[in-house]
BALOBA-1460 file (C-alpha; in Angstrom, 3 decimals):
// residues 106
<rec num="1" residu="x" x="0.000" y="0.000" z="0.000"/>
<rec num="2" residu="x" x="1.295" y="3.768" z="-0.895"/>
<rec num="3" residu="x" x="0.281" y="6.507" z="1.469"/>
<rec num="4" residu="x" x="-0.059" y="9.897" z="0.246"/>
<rec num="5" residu="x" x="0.924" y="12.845" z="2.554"/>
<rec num="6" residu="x" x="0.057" y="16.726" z="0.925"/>
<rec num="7" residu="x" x="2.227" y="19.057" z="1.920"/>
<rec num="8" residu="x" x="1.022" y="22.324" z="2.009"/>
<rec num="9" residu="x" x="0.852" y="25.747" z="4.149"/>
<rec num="10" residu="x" x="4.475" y="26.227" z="4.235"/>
<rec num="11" residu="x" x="6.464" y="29.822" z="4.636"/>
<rec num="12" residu="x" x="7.429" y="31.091" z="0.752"/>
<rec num="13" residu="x" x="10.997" y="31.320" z="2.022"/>
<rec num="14" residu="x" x="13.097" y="28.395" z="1.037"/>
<rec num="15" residu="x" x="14.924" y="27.794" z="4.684"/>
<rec num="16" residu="x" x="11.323" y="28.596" z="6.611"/>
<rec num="17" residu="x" x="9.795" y="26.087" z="4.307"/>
<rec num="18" residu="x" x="12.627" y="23.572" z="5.104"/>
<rec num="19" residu="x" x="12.298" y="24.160" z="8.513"/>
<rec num="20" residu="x" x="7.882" y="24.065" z="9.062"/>
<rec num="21" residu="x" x="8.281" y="21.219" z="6.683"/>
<rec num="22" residu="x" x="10.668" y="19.378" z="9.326"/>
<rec num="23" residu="x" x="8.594" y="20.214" z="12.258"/>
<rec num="24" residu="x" x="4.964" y="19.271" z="11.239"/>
<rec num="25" residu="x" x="5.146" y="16.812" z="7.917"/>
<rec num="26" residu="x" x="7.834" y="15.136" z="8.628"/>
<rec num="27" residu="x" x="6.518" y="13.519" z="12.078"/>
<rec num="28" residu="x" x="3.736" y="12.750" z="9.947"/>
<rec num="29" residu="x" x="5.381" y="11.104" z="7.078"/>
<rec num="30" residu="x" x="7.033" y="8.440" z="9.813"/>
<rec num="31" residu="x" x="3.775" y="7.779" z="10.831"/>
<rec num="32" residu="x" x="2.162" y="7.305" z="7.448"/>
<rec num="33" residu="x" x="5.196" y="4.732" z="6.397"/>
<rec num="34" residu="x" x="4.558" y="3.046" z="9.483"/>
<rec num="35" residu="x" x="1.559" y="1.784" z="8.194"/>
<rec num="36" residu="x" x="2.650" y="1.511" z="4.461"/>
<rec num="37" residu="x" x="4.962" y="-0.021" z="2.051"/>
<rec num="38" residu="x" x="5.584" y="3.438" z="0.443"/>
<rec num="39" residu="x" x="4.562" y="6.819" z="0.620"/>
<rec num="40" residu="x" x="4.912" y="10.199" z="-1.900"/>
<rec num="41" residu="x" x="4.844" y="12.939" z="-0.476"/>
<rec num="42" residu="x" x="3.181" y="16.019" z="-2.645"/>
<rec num="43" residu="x" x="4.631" y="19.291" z="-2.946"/>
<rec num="44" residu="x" x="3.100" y="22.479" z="-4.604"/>
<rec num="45" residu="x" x="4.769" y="23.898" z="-7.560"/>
<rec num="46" residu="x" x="8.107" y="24.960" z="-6.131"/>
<rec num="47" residu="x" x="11.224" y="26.810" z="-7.764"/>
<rec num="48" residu="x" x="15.348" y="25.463" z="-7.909"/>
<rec num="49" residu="x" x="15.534" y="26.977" z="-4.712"/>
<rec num="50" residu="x" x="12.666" y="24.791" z="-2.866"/>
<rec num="51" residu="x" x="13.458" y="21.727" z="-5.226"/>
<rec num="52" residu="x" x="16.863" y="21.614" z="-2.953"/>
<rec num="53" residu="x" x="15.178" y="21.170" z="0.380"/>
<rec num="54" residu="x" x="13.029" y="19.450" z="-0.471"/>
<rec num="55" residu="x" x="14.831" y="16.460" z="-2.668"/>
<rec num="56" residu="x" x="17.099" y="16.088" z="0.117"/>
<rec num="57" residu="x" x="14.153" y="15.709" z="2.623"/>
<rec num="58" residu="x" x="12.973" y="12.839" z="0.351"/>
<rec num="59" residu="x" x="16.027" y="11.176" z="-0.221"/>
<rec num="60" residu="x" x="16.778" y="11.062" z="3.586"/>
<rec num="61" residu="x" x="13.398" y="9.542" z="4.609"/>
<rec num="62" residu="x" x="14.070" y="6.860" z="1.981"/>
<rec num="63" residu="x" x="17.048" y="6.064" z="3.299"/>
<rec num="64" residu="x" x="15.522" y="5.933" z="6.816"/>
<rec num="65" residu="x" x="12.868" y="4.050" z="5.374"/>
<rec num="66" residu="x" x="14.645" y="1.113" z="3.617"/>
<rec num="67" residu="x" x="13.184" y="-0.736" z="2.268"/>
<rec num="68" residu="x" x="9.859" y="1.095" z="2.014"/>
<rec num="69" residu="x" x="10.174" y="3.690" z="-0.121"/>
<rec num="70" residu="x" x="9.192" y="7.024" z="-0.225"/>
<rec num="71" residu="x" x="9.069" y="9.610" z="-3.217"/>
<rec num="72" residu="x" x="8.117" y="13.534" z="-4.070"/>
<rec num="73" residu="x" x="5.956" y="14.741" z="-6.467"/>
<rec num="74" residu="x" x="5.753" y="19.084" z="-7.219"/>
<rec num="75" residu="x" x="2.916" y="20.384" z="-8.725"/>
<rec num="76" residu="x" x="0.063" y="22.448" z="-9.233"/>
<rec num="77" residu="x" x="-1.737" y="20.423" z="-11.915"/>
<rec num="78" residu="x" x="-4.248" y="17.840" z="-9.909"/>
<rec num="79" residu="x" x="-4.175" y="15.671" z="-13.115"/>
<rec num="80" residu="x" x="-0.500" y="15.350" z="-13.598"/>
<rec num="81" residu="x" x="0.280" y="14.941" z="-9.655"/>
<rec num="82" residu="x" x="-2.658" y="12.522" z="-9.615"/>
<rec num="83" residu="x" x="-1.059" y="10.207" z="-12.878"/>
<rec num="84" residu="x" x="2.888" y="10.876" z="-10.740"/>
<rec num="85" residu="x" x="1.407" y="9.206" z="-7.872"/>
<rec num="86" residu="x" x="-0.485" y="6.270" z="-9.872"/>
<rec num="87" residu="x" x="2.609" y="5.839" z="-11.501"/>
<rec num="88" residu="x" x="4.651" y="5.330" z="-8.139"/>
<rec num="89" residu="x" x="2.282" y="2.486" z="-7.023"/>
<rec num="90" residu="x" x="3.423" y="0.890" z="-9.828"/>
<rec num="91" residu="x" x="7.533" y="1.245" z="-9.820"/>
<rec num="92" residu="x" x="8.968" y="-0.755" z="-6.964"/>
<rec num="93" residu="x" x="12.154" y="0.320" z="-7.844"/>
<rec num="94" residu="x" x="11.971" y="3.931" z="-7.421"/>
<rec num="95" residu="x" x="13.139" y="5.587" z="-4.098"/>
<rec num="96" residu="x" x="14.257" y="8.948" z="-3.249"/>
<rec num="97" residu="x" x="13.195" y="10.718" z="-6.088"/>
<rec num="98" residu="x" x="11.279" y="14.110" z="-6.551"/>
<rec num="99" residu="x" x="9.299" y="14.624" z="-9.815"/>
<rec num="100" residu="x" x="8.361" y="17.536" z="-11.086"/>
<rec num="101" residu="x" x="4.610" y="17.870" z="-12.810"/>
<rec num="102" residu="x" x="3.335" y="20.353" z="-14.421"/>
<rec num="103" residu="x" x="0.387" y="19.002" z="-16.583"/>
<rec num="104" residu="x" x="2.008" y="19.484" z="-20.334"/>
<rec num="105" residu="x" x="1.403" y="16.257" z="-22.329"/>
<rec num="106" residu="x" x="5.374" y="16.948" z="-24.355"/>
């Protein structure tokens, strides 16, 4: 089973984000992998300077999580984060990864 944690609300500041993303999702993303094989976490649309954070975030809670995995997805397209995430179920063999969406079909 995948969970599915939306990560949202954070400061527009790249460190603030980093930091309110440590102190309230991340607690919550243990939790949810407790209880699951996987989990994607799901970012808004973000710039290079929040793709940093936040790909490291991922990478170290896979790592932690071995060998569940757990995955980002960034966007603001519903559709294309929706078809990231489906896609995920279905690739055992992707870890520590954060995918960027943005709903173009190219």
């Amino acid at each position: 089973m995948q969970a599915v944690l939306r990560v949202d609300g954070l400061p527009p500041a790249p460190l603030d984000a980093a930091a309110a993303f440590h102190a309230a999702f991340l607690p919550q993303a243990r939790t949810a992998l407790a209880g699951a094989d996987a989990l994607v976490l799901v970012f808004p649309a973000g710039d290079k300077a929040d793709c940093g954070w936040r790909l490291a975030a991922v990478q170290a809670l896979a790592r932690e999580a071995a060998p569940k995995r757990a995955n980002g997805v960034a966007g603001d397209s519903a559709d294309a984060v929706a078809e990231a995430v489906e896609w995920l179920a279905d690739a055992p063999g992707i870890t520590g990864q954060l995918l960027a969406v943005d709903g173009n079909p190219a």
